[in-house]
C-alpha positions in Angstrom: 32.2 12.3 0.9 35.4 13.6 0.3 36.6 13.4 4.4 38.4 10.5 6.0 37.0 8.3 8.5 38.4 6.8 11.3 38.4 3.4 10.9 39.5 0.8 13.3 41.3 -2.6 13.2 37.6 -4.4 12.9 36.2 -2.0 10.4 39.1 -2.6 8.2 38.6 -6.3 8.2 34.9 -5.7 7.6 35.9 -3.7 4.3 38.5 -6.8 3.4 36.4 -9.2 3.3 33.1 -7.2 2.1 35.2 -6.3 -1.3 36.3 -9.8 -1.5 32.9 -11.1 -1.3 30.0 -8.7 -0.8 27.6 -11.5 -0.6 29.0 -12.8 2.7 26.4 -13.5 5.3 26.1 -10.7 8.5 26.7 -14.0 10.5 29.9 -15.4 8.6 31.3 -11.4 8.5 30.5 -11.2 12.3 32.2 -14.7 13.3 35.4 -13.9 10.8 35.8 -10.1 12.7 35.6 -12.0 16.1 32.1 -9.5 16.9 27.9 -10.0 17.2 26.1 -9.9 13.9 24.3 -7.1 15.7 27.6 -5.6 16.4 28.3 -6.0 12.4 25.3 -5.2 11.4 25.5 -1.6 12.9 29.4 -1.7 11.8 28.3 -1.7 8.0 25.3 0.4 8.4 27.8 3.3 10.1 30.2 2.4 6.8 27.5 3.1 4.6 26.3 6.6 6.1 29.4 7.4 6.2 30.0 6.8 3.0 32.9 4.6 2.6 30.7 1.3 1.7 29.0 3.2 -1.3 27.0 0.2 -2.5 27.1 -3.3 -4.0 27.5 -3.7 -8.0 27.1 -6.3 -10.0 30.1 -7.1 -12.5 29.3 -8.7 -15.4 31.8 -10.3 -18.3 31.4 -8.0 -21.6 32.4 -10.6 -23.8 29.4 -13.2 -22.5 27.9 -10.3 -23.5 29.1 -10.0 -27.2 31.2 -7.2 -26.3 34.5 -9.0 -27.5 36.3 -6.2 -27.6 37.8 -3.6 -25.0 39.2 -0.4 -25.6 40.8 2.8 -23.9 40.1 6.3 -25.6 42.1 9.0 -24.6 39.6 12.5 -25.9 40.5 16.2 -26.2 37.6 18.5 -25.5 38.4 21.8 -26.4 37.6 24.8 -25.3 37.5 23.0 -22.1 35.4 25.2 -20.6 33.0 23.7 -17.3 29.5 24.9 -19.8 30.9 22.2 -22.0 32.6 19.0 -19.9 29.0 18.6 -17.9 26.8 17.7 -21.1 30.2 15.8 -22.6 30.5 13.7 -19.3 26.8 13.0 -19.4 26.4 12.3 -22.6 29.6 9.5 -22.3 28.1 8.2 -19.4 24.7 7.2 -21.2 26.5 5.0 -23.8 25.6 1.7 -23.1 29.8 0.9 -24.7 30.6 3.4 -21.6 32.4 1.3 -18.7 34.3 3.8 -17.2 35.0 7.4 -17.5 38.2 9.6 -16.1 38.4 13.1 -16.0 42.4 13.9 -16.2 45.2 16.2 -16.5 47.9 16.3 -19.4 47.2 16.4 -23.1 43.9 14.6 -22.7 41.1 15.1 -20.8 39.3 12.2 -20.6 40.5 8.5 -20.8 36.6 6.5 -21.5 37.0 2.8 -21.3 34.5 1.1 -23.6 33.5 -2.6 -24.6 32.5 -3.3 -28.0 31.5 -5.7 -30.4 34.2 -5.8 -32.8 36.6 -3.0 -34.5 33.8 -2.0 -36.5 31.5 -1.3 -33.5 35.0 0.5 -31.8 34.7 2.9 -35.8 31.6 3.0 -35.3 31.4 4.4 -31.5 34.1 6.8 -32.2 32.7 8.4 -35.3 29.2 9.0 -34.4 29.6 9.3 -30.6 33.0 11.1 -29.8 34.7 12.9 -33.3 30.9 13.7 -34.9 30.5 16.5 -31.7 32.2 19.9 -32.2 33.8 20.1 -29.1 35.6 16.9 -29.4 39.3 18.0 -30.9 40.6 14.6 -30.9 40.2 10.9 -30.0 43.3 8.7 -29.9 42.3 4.1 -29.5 44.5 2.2 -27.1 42.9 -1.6 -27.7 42.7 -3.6 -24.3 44.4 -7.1 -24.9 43.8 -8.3 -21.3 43.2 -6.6 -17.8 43.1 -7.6 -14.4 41.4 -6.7 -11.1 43.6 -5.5 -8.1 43.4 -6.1 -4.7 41.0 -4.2 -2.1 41.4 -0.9 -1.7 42.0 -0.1 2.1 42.9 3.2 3.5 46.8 4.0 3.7 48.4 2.4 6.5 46.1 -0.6 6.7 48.0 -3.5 6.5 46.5 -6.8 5.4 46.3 -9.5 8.0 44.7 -12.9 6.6 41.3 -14.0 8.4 41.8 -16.6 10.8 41.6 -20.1 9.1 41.8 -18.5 5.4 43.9 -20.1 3.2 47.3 -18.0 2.1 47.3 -17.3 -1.8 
């Protein structure tokens, strides 16, 4: 959904502490908020049809996963025409290297960040899955020596205020 929802005070802390932890109990959400788990439980359920809870993922360390290496390709499509970005975005999306995929303005269209193996695996995704199709004009390889997850993402104004009792970091 591409609208805004109104969110109040209680929501907000509901979205706080659900991207902190999505595995925290209806019971500990609803006592940390200061509401009834029914209360909660409706509270999320609204989120979610509204579409601003979109789901739960699991995230999962590449490298555990023999996928050692992490990289950023920045790719050209040209003509860059709609007939041809739907089956390139599609067909990105189905590599299992693919972790996330930008559409973007500038010189590049598309910044695709991968996990590989090694730097052969990196020559070998680029070659055979990004330069070896016609419309791809050019791939350029930023490696990925370290990255880090940011904070929650809460709508602009929202200010964070620490759950009572929760240690300061």
């Amino acid at each position: 959904m591409s609208d805004s929802v109104a969110l109040d005070p209680v929501d907000l802390e509901i979205l706080r502490i659900l991207q902190n932890d999505a595995r925290t109990t209806y019971r500990d959400l609803a006592s940390a908020v200061g509401v009834a788990p029914s209360t909660c439980l409706d509270r999320v359920a609204r989120l979610r049809r509204s579409g601003v809870i979109l789901g739960h993922a699991l995230r999962l360390d590449p490298s555990r996963l023999g996928r050692r290496l992490e990289a950023l390709l920045s790719v050209q499509v040209r003509p860059h025409r709609r007939e041809l970005i739907g089956p390139f975005v599609e067909r990105v999306r189905k590599l299992p290297e693919s972790r996330a995929l930008f559409h973007l303005t500038g010189p590049d269209d598309y910044l695709v960040h991968v996990a590989v193996a090694d730097a052969a695996d990196l020559q070998r995704l680029v070659l055979d899955e990004f330069t070896s199709v016609k419309e791809v004009a050019r791939v350029e390889t930023r490696l990925i020596f370290q990255q880090w997850s940011c904070g929650p993402l809460l709508p602009p104004g929202a200010t964070h205020r620490p759950r009572p009792g929760a240690a300061s970091a």
